[in-house]
C-alpha positions in Angstrom: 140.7 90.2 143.5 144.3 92.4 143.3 147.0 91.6 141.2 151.0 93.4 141.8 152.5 94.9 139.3 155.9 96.5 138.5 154.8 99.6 138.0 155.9 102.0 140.8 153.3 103.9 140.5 150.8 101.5 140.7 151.9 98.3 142.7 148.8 97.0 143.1 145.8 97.0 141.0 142.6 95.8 141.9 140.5 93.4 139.2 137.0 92.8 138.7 136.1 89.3 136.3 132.4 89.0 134.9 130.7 87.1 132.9 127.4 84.5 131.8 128.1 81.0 133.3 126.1 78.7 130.9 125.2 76.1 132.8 125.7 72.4 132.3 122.0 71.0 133.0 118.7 72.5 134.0 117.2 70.6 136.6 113.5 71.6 137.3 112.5 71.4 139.8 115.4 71.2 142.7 112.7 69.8 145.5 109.5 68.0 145.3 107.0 68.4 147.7 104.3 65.2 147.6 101.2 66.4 149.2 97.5 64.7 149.7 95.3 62.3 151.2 95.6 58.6 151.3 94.7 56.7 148.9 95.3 59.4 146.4 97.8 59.0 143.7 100.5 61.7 144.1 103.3 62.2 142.3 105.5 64.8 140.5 108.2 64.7 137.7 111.6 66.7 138.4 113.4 66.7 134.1 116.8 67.2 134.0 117.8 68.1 130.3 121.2 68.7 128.8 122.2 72.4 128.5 125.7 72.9 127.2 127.7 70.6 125.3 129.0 68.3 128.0 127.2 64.8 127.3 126.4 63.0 130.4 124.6 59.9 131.3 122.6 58.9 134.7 124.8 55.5 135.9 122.2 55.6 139.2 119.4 57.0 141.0 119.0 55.9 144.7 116.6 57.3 147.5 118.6 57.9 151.0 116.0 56.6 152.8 113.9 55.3 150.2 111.1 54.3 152.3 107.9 56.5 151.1 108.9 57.3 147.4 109.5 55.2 144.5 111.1 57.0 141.7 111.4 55.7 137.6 113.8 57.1 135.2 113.0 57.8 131.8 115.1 59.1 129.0 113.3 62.1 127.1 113.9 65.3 124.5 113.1 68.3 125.6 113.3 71.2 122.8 115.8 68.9 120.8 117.7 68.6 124.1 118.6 65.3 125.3 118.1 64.4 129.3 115.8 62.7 131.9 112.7 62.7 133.5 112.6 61.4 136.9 109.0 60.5 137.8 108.8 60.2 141.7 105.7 58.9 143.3 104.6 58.9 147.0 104.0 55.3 148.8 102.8 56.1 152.1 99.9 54.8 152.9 99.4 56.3 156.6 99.0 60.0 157.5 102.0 62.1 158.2 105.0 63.8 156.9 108.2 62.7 155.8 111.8 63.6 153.8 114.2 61.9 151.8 116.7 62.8 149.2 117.1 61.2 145.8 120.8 60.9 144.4 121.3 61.0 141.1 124.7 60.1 139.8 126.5 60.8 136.4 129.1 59.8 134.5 130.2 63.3 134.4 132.8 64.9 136.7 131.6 68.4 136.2 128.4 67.3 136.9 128.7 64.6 139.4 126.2 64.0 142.1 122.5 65.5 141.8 120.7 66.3 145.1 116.5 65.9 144.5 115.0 67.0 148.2 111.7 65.4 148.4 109.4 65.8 151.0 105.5 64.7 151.9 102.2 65.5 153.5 100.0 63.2 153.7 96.5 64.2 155.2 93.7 61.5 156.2 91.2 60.3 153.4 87.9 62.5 153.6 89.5 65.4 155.4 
């Protein structure tokens, strides 16, 4: 970045900003990836905990496609930090893969919109 001055000797000066962003939520982890065999109970949990002091809430959670996942919300503590735990579970019952996306929507404006990328492999039973 450069910033002119009114020095004649130095009209233009060039600036250099740093710094620790701390960030407003932790979401772990930013995909899921459902892999196993029919039949087989596969799931994963993806927490998303409070990390500054900007309170939020979830208003909804909704899957793009929302065909092969189901997906519960649950409010936890984590460390003394308030958030969420998202528990997403695979439905397909046939082999193959597949992708969605899970929205997850705040009250917040600084937070806004939360992006979960799932995706699936689902191998025969016995293979």
């Amino acid at each position: 970045m450069s910033a002119e001055t009114n020095d004649p000797k130095h009209e233009w000066l060039q600036l250099r900003v740093s710094g620790r962003m701390k960030p407003y939520i932790t979401v772990e982890p930013r995909r899921v990836s459902l892999r196993g065999r029919t039949g087989e109970e596969i799931s994963q949990t993806v927490r998303i905990i409070r990390e500054a002091g900007e309170p939020f809430s979830i208003s909804k959670v909704s899957a793009v496609r929302g065909v092969d996942v189901k997906y519960e919300l649950e409010e936890i503590k984590d460390s003394g930090k308030k958030g969420y735990a998202l528990h997403i579970k695979n439905t397909r019952q046939r082999p193959g893969r597949y992708h969605d996306s899970i929205h997850v929507e705040t009250d917040s404006e600084r937070i806004g919109r939360i992006t979960i990328a799932v995706s699936g492999i689902i191998q025969p039973a016995g293979k």
